[in-house]
Structures are given as structure tokens and as C-alpha cells.
C-alpha positions as CSV (number, residue, x, y, z in Angstrom):
1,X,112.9,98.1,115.2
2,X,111.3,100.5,112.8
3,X,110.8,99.5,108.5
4,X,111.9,101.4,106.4
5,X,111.5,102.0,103.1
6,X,114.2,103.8,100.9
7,X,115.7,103.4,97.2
8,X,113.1,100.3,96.6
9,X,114.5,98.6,99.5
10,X,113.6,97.6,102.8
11,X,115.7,97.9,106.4
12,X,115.2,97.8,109.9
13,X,117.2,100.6,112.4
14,X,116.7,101.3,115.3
15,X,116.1,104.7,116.7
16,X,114.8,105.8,119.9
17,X,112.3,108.9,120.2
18,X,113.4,111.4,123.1
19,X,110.7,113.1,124.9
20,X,110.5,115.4,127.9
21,X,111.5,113.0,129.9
22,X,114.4,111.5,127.9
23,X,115.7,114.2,126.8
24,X,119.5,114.6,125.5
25,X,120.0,111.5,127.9
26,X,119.3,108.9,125.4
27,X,122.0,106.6,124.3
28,X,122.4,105.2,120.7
29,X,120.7,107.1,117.7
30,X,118.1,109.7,118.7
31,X,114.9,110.9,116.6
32,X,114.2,114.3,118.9
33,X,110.9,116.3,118.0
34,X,111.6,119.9,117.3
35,X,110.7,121.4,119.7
36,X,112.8,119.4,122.3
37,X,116.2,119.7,120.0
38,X,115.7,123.5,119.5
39,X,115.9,124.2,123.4
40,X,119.5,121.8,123.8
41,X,120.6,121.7,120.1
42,X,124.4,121.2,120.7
43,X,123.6,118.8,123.8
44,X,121.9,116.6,121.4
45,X,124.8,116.8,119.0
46,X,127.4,116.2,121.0
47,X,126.3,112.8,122.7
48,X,127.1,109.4,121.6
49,X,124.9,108.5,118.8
50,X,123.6,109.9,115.8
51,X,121.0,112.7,116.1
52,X,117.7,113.2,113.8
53,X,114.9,116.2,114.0
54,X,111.4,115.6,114.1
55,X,109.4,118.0,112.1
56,X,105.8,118.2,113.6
57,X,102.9,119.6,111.8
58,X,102.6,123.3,112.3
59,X,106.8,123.1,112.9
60,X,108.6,126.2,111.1
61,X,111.4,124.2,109.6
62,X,113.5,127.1,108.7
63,X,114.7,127.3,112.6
64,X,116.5,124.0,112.4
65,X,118.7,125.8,108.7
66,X,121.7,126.4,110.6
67,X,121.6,122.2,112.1
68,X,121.0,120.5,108.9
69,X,124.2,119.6,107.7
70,X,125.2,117.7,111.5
71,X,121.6,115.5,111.0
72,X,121.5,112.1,110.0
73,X,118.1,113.1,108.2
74,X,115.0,115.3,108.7
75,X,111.8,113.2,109.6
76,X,108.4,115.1,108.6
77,X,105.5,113.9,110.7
78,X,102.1,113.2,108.8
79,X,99.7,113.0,111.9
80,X,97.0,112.0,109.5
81,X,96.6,111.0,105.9
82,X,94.2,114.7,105.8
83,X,96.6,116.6,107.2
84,X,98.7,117.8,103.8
85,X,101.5,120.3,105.9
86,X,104.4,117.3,106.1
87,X,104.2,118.1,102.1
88,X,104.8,121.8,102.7
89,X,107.4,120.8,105.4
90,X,109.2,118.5,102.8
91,X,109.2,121.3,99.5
92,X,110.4,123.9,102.2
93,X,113.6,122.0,103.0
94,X,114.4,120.2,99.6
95,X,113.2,123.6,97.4
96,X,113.9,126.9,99.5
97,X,116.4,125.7,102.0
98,X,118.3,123.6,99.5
99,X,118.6,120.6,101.9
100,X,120.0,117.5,100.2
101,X,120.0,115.1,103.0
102,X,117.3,112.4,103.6
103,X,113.6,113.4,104.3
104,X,112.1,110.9,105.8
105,X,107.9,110.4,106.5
106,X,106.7,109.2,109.4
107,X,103.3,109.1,111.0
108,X,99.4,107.9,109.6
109,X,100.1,108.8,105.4
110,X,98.7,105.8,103.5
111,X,100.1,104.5,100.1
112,X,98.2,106.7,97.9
113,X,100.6,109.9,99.4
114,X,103.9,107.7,98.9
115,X,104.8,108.8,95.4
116,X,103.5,112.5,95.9
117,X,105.6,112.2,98.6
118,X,108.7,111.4,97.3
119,X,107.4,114.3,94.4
120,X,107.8,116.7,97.6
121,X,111.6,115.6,98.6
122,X,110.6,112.5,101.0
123,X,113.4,110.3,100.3
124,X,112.5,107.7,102.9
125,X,109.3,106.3,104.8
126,X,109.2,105.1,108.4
127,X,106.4,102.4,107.8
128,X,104.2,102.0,110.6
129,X,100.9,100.9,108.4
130,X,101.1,97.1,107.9
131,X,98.7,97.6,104.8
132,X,101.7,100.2,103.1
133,X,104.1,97.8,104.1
134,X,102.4,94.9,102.5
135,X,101.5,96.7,99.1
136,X,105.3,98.5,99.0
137,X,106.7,94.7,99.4
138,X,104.3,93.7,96.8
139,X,105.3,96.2,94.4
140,X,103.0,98.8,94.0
141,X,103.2,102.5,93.4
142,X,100.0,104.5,92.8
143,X,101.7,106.8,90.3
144,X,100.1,109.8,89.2
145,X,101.8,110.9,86.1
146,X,99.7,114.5,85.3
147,X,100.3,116.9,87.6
148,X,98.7,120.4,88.0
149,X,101.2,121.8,90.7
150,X,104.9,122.4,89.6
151,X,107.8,121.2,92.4
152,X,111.1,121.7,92.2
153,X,112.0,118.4,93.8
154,X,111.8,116.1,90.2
155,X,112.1,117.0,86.4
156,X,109.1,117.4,84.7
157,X,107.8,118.4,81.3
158,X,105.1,120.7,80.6
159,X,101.9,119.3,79.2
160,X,100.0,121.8,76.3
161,X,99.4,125.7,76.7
162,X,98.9,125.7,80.5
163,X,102.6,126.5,82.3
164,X,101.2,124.6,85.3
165,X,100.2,121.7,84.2
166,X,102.8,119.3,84.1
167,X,103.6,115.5,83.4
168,X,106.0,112.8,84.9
169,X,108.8,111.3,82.6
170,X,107.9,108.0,83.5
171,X,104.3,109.0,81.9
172,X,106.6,109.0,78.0
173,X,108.1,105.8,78.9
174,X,105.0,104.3,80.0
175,X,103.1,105.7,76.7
176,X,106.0,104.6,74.5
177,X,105.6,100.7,75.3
């Protein structure tokens, strides 16, 4: 059983990772790595069970377009809290692809990234830090609230002369109390 974190709650599932040895043979719900689901697309699709693509680092996303609407949701691997391309994975399919299903992070991102994250398109979080799950359950959220990098993923307000510079909503709300 896997956490995870979406919507400010927490739930368990159950999904099983297909390899090169598993392949399409898995039964029940089936996180497949890119690579693997791109060689037998329609063999993963059509088995019993619900069928989810990994996006590695260094994955070009746009080959998986024409799947996106049969996926239960789009995980984006983060193979270490340095390695920013699951970001660029995440604003590719939410902001140029126009995919409005579930982005979910998985791998070694640490609490900090959470919230720029979910400024990317990430919509859920496979939890596999004990540290992220504790502070998550406790209730934080390192916000930022000034950005200097637009996205298209959230609304935004511009902050003074600079067109780039931006600032959350939540930053009024916060300065209002």
C-alpha cells in the first residue's frame, strides 16, 4: 500500500509497478514506466485493471498525447529533490498539452517542492518520505507566495512594474488578516 496525498487528504491504493519482467501481465491496477507502456500501449489498456504512465526524468511526455484521456493519471518521477525536470514534465502536460487529469509525484522530492509542485500541475503525491508524510499530516505547507516565474497552472496577480514577477492570492488573504 502506497500514501497518498491529494485534496488535503490522505489514502492508501494499491498499485503495482510493471517492469521488464512483468510486463502487460500484471493483474489489478498498473503504474507502467514509459518506456515499457509505449512499446505495448493497447496491451496495457486492454487488460483488467486500471492503467497509469510513469514519466521518468529525461521522458518526452508529448509521445504518451494521444493515451491520456484512457489513464487513470500521469505519475512524474522526481529521482532526487536536485533533479528539477518532473517540474518541466508536469507544466508540459497541464500547460501545452492541456491535460486535466491527475498528475501525480512520485520519487525522492522533499516538502519544500510540495507547493511548487502543485504550482506546476502536480495534483497528487505518492509519499514515500516518512519526514513529508509526518509534516503533510501535521499541517504544514512551506508556501512561497512571490514568485518570479509565471505558470499557467494557478491564477496569479502581477506584483509592481516587472511582468514576471508575480504573487499568490493566498499572499492578499494572508496580508489582509
Amino acid at each position: 500500500m502506497t500514501t497518498i496525498y491529494k485534496d488535503g487528504e490522505f489514502v492508501e491504493e494499491n498499485w503495482t509497478r510493471a517492469d521488464a519482467e512483468t510486463r502487460a501481465a500484471i493483474k489489478g491496477d498498473a503504474l507502467v514506466p514509459q518506456n515499457l507502456f509505449l512499446e505495448a500501449a493497447e496491451d496495457y489498456l486492454n487488460r483488467d485493471g486500471e492503467t497509469a504512465v510513469l514519466v521518468e526524468a529525461g521522458d518526452d511526455v508529448e509521445l504518451i498525447r494521444s493515451y491520456l484521456d484512457r489513464l487513470s493519471y500521469v505519475a512524474v518521477d522526481f529521482p532526487s529533490f536536485a533533479d528539477g525536470r518532473g517540474f518541466s514534465a508536469a507544466r508540459v502536460l497541464r500547460e501545452q498539452i492541456g491535460y486535466q487529469g491527475d498528475i501525480r509525484a512520485a520519487g525522492k522530492y522533499i516538502l519544500d517542492q510540495v507547493p511548487l509542485a502543485r504550482r506546476c500541475g502536480v495534483s497528487s503525491f505518492e509519499i514515500s518520505k516518512p519526514e513529508v508524510l509526518k509534516a503533510l499530516k501535521a499541517g504544514e505547507w512551506p508556501e512561497v507566495t512571490k514568485y518570479l516565474q509565471p505558470v499557467g497552472a494557478v491564477d496569479e496577480i502581477p506584483v509592481g512594474t516587472r511582468p514576471w514577477a508575480r504573487r499568490s492570492f493566498r499572499d492578499i488573504a494572508v496580508a489582509a488578516e
